[in-house]
TORBA-15243 format. One record per residue (C-alpha): residue in three letters; x negated, y, z. Coordinates in Angstrom, 3 decimals, decimal comma, m for minus. Layout:
BEGIN
{node ALA {X Y Z}}
...
This chain:
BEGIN
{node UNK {m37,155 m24,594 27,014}}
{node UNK {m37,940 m20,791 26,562}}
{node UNK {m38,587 m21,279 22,814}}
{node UNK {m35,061 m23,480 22,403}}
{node UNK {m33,111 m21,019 23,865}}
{node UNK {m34,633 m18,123 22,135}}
{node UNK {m33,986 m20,033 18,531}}
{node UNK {m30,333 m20,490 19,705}}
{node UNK {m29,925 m16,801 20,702}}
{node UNK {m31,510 m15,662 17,351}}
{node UNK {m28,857 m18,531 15,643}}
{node UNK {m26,822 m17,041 17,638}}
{node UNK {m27,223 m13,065 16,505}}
{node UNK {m27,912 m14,008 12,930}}
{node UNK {m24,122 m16,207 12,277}}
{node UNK {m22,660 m12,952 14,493}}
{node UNK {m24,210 m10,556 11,947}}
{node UNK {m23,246 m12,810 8,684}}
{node UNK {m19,549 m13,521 10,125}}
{node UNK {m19,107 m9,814 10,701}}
{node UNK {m20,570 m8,451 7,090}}
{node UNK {m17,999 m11,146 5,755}}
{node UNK {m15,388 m9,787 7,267}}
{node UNK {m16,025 m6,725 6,275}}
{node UNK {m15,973 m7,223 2,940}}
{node UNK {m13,042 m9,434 3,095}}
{node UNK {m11,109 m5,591 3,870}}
{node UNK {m12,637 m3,952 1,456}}
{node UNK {m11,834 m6,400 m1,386}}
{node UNK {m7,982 m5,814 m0,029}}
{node UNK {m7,883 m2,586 m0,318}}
{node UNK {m9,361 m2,745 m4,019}}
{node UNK {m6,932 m5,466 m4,943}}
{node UNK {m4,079 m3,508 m3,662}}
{node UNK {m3,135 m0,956 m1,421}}
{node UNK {m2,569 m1,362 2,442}}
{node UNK {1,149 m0,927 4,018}}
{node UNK {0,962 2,747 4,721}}
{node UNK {1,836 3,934 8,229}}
{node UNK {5,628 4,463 8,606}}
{node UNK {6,481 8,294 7,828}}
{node UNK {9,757 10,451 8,113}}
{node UNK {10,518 11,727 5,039}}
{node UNK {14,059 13,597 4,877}}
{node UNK {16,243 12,081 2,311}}
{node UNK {15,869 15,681 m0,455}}
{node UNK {12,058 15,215 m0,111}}
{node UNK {12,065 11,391 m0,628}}
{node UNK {14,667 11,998 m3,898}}
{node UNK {12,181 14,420 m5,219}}
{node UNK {9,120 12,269 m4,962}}
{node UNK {11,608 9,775 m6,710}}
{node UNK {12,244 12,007 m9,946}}
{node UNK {8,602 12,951 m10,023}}
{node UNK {7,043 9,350 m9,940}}
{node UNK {9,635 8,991 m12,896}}
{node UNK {8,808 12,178 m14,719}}
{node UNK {4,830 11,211 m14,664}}
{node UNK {6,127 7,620 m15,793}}
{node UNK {7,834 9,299 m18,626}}
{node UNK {4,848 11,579 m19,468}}
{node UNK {2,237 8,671 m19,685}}
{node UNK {4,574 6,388 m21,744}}
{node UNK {4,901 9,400 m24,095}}
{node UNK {1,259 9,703 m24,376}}
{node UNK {0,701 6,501 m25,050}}
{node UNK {2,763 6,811 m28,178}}
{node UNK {1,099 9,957 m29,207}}
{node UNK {m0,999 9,165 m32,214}}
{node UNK {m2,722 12,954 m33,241}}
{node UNK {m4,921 15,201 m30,759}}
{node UNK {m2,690 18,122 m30,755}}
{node UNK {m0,412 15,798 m28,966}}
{node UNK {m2,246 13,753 m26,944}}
{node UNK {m3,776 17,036 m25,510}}
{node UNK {0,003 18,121 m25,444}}
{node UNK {1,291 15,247 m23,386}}
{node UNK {m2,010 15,010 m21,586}}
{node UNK {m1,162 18,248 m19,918}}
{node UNK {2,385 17,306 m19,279}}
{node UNK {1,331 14,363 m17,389}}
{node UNK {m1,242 16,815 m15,172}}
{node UNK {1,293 19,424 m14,597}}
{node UNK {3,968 15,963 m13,485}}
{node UNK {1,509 14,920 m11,504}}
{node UNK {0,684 18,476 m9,656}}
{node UNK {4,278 18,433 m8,704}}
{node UNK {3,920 15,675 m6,324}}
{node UNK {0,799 14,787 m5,786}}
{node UNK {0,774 16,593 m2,462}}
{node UNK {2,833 14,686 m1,003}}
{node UNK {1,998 11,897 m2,336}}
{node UNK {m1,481 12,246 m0,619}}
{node UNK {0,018 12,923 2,654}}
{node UNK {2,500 10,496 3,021}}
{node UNK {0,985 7,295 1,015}}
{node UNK {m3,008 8,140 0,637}}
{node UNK {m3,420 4,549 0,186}}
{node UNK {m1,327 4,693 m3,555}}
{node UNK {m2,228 8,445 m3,707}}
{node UNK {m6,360 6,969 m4,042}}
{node UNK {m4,867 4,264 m6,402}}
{node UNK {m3,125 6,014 m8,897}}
{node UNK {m5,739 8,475 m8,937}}
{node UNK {m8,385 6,249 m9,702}}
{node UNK {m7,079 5,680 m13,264}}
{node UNK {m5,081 9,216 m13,450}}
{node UNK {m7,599 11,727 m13,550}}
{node UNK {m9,856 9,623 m16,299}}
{node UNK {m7,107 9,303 m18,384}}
{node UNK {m6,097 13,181 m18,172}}
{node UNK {m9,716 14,079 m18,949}}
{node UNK {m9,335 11,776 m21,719}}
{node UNK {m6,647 13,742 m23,448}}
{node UNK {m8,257 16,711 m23,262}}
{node UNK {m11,680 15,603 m25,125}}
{node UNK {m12,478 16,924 m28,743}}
{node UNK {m11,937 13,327 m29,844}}
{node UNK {m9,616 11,287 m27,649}}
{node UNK {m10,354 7,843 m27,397}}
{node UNK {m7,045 6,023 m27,986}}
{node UNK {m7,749 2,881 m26,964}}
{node UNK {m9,458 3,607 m23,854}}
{node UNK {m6,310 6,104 m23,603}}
{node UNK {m4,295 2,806 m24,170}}
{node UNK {m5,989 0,828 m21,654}}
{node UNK {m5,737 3,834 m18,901}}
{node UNK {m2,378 4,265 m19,564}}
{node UNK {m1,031 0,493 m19,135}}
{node UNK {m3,112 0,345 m15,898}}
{node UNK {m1,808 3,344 m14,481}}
{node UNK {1,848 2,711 m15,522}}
{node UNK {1,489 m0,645 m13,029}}
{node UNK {m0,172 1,532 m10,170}}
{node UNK {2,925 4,072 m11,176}}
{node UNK {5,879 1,346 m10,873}}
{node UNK {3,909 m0,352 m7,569}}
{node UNK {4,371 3,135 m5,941}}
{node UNK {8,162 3,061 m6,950}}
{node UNK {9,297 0,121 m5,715}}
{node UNK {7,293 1,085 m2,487}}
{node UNK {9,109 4,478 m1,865}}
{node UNK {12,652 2,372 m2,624}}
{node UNK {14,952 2,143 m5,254}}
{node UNK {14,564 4,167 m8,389}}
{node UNK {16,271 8,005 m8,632}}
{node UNK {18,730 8,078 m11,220}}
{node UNK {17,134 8,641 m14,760}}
């Protein structure tokens, strides 16, 4: 009797332990796959209009990198899209540090891909279509788009 009931509180402990790694990793593949609904924040209007116009102006900088075809411009545009993204990524990180860890992910290796001796363009190509999805995702999350 002794033995039987320690092999059912071992059975026990062990489907406990497996059910909980699961789950775990059921939260963390979420997250990866796409970010959690942030916490509700108040954000006056002027602030949330100005996040607007900069989510658009670091659109606008990565589509024109992507058509950049010589180094002195992809290093140009490259810098245009880090100095767009300085603008708001403050807030950005307070207010939605799910996205904000997103968009980064794919951001900052595409900047430091415009600034190599010998850009890569189609792993500058592939960065920039990625990031242009994380980009829009964020926009439709902080509402509709500012005027362009």
């Amino acid at each position: 009797m002794l033995k039987t009931l320690s092999y059912l509180l071992i059975t026990a402990f062990v489907l406990f332990t497996v059910a909980a790694c699961d789950a775990g990793n059921d939260e963390q593949e979420e997250t990866r796959q796409q970010p959690a609904q942030e916490a509700s924040t108040k954000v006056d209007k002027s602030t949330s209009e100005d996040l607007k116009s900069g989510v658009e102006q670091v659109l606008s900088a990565v589509e024109d990198l992507k058509e950049a075809n010589d180094v002195k411009t992809v290093k140009k545009y490259g810098n245009a899209l880090r100095e767009s993204w300085d603008k708001i990524e403050k807030e950005v990180e307070e207010n939605y540090l799910n996205y904000y860890m997103n968009i980064e992910h794919t951001l900052y290796p595409l900047i430091d891909e415009t600034q190599n001796t010998k850009p890569n363009s189609e792993k500058i190509s592939k960065l920039s279509d990625v990031t242009v999805r994380k980009l829009e995702a964020f926009k439709e999350k902080i509402g509709p788009a500012a005027a362009s």
